[in-house]
N, C-alpha and C positions, 0 to 999 in steps of 0.2 A: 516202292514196288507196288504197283496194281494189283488188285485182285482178279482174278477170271471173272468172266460172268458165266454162269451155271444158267442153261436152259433145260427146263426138265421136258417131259413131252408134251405134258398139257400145253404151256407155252409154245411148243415147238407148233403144233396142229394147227393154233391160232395162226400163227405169223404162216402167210400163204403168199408175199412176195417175194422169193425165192427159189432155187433151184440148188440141186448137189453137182457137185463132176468130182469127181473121182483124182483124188492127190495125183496116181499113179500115170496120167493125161498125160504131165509132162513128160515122161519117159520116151516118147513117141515123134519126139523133136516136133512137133506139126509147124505145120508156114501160120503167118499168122491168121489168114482168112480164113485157113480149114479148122485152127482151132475154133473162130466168132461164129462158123459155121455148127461144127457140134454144139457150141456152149448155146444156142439158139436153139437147135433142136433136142438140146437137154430141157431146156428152158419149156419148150411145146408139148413134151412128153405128157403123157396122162396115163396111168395104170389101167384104167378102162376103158377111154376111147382111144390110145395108140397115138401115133405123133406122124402127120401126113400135114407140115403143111407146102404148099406150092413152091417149086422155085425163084417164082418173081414174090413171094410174100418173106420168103427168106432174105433175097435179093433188100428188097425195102425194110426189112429191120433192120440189117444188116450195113445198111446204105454203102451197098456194093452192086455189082452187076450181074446180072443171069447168070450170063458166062462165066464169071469166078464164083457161084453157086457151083455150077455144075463141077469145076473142077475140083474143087472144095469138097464135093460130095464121091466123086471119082477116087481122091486121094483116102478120103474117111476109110470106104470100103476097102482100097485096097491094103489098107494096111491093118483090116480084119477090125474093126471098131463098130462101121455099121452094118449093116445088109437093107437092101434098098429094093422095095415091093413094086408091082405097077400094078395097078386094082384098074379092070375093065368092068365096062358095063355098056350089052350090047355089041358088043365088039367095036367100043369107042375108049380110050383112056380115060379115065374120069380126074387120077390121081395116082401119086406114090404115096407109100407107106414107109416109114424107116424103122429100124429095129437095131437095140442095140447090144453089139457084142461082149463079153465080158473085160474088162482090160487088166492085161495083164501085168503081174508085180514087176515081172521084167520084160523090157526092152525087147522088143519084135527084134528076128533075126537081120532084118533088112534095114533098121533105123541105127546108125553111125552115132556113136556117143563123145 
């Protein structure tokens, strides 16, 4: 039988390739794209400067298309996960913003188990 490995946080801090999501994700049955989708912009997140990046930059991580971006990101919200900003400047779009919602231990009313 293995032993665990035991990361304390010093370790943790260091090791900066990485990203968390949350066990409780799969509860939410997502399609697969809107899952690669969140776990992307989990991945872009930053506590300080916020998580905005572009559609076609998700798109191209992703190596998927705009358009299943966009719906990807359509399904996020509506199933209460993200909230989705539009930052003007000028009265010109500049960019979104994402932000993300808490998720919950159980199973949204509307996701079929």
């Amino acid at each position: 039988m293995d032993n665990p490995v035991v990361v304390n946080d010093k370790q943790r801090r260091k090791r900066k390739n990485f990203f968390l999501v949350d066990n409780e994700i799969f509860r939410y049955k997502l399609k697969p794209v809107a899952f690669y989708v969140y776990c992307y912009l989990r991945r872009c997140d930053n506590a300080r400067r916020g998580c905005y990046p572009s559609k076609r930059t998700i798109a191209n991580a992703c190596g998927i298309a705009v358009s299943s971006v966009s719906g990807a990101l359509k399904l996020l919200a509506e199933r209460g996960l993200i909230t989705c900003r539009h930052n003007y400047d000028g009265g010109r779009q500049i960019n979104n913003s994402y932000s993300f919602l808490p998720v919950s231990p159980e199973a949204p009313p509307h996701v079929s188990q």
